[in-house]
C-alpha positions in Angstrom: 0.0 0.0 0.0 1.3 3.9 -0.8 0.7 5.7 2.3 -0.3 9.7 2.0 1.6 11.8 3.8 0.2 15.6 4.0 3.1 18.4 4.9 2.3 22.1 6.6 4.8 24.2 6.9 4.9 28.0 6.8 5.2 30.6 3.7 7.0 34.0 3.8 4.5 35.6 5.5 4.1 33.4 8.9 1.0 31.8 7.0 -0.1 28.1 8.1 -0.1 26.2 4.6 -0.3 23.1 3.3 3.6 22.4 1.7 3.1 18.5 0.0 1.2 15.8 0.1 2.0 12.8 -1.4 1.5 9.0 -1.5 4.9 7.3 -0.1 5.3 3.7 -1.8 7.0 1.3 0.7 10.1 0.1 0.5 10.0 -3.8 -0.5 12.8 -6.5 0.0 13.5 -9.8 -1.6 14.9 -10.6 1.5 11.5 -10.3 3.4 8.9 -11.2 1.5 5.4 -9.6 2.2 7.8 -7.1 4.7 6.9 -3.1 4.1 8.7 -0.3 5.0 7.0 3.4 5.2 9.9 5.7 5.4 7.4 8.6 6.2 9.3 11.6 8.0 12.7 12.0 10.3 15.6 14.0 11.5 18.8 13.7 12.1 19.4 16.3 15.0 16.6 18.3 17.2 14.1 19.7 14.6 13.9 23.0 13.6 10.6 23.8 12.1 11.2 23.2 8.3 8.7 26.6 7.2 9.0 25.1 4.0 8.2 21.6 4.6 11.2 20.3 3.2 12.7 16.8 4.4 15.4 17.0 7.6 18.4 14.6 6.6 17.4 11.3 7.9 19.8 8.5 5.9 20.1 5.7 8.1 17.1 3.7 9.4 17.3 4.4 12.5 17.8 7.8 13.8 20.8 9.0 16.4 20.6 10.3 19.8 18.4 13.5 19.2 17.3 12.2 15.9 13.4 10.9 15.1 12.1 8.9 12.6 8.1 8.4 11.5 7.1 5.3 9.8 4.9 2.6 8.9 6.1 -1.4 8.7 3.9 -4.4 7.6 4.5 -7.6 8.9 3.6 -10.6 6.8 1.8 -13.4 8.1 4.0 -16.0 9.5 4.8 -19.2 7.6 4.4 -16.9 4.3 6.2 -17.0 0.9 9.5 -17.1 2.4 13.0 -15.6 0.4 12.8 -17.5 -3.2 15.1 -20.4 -3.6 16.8 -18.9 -6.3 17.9 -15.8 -4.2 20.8 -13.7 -4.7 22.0 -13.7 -1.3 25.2 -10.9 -2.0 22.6 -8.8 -4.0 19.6 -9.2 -1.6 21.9 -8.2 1.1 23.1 -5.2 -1.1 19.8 -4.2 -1.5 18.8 -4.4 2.0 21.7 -1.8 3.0 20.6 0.6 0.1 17.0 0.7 0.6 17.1 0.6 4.6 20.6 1.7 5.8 22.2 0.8 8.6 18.9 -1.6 9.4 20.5 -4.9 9.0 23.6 -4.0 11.2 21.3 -4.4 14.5 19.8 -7.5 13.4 21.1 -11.0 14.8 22.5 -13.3 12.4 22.1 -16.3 15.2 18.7 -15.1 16.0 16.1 -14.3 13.2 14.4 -11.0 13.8 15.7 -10.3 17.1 17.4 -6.6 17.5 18.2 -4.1 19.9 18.3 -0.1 18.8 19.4 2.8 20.7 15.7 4.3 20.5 12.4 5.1 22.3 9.7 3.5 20.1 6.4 4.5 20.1 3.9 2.4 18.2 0.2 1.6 17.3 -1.2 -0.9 15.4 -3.8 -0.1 12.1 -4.2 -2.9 11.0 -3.7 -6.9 11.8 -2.3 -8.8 14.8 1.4 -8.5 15.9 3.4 -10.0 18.3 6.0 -8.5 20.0 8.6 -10.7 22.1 11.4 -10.0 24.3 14.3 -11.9 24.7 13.4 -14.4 27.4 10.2 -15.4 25.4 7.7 -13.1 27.4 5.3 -12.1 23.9 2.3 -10.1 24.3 0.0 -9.7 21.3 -1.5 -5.8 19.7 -4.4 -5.7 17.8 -5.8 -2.9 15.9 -5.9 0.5 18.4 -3.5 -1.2 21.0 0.0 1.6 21.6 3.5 0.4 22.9 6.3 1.9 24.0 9.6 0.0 23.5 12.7 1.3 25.7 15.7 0.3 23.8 14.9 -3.6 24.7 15.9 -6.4 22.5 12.9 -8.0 20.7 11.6 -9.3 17.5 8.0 -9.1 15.6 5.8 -11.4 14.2 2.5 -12.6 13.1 0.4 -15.6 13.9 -2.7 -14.6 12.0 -3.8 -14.8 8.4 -3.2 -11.3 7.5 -0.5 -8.7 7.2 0.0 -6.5 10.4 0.6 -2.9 10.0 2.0 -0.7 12.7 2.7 3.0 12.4 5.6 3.8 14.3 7.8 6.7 15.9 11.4 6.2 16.5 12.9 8.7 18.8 17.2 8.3 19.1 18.5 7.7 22.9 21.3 7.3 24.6 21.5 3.2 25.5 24.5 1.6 27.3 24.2 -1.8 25.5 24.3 -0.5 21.9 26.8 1.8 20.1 
């Protein structure tokens, strides 16, 4: 799915004003078949009103201390298509790093889907049922309307149910002890 994304900012004269809006296409992966990514909004450093309405720097994925990021991510049903057979591992892998930078460095190669981030995550799910679980198991699942909050804890996603999840999410960059 495109997701719209409608802009204000402010025009010479102090006026509130509509500056964009635009349907965002997600970012897709061979890698994770049925997986979106809704690179939305961010920032790099504290924001300064854009008047404008023009896009802060925001390369990597996930933002540094002081940064933010706005997003949506789909998760696909569990048990789904799966990465083809025929996959180019190198070149999926390439493409992974240039579509979502700096995403796959925080992933566990031992561990599918498990990750830590340096952020404050505030989330609500739109669509679906997700499951978020923590690293000794614990799993709790969000249905449409539920919020979390994720303090820089080391957890993975998935999804039990028939259809695709969809979570809107805000990523807020902290300082955390146990990641760099």
């Amino acid at each position: 799915m495109d997701a719209r994304c409608v802009v204000t900012g402010h025009d010479a004269a102090g006026k509130a004003v509509f500056v964009s809006d635009e349907l965002v296409p997600p970012v897709t992966l061979a890698l994770l078949p049925g997986s979106e990514f809704h690179r939305l909004w961010g920032a790099d450093s504290t924001v300064t009103f854009p008047d404008d309405g023009s896009r802060p720097g925001a390369e990597r994925y996930f933002p540094p201390v002081g940064g933010s990021r706005f997003s949506f991510f789909t998760i696909p049903p569990d048990g789904g298509v799966g990465a083809p057979a025929d996959l180019d591992l190198g070149a999926a892998l390439a493409e992974f790093e240039q579509k979502l930078p700096g995403m796959a460095e925080h992933l566990e190669v031992d561990n599918p889907g498990m990750h830590t981030t340096a952020t404050v995550d505030y989330g609500v799910v739109l669509s679906g049922e997700a499951i978020l679980e923590l690293d000794d198991g614990a799993k709790v699942t969000l249905r449409p309307g539920d919020t979390y909050v994720q303090n820089g804890t080391r957890h993975r996603w998935s999804n039990t149910g028939t259809v695709p999840a969809v979570i809107a999410v805000v990523l807020v960059g902290a300082n955390h002890h146990n990641v760099g």
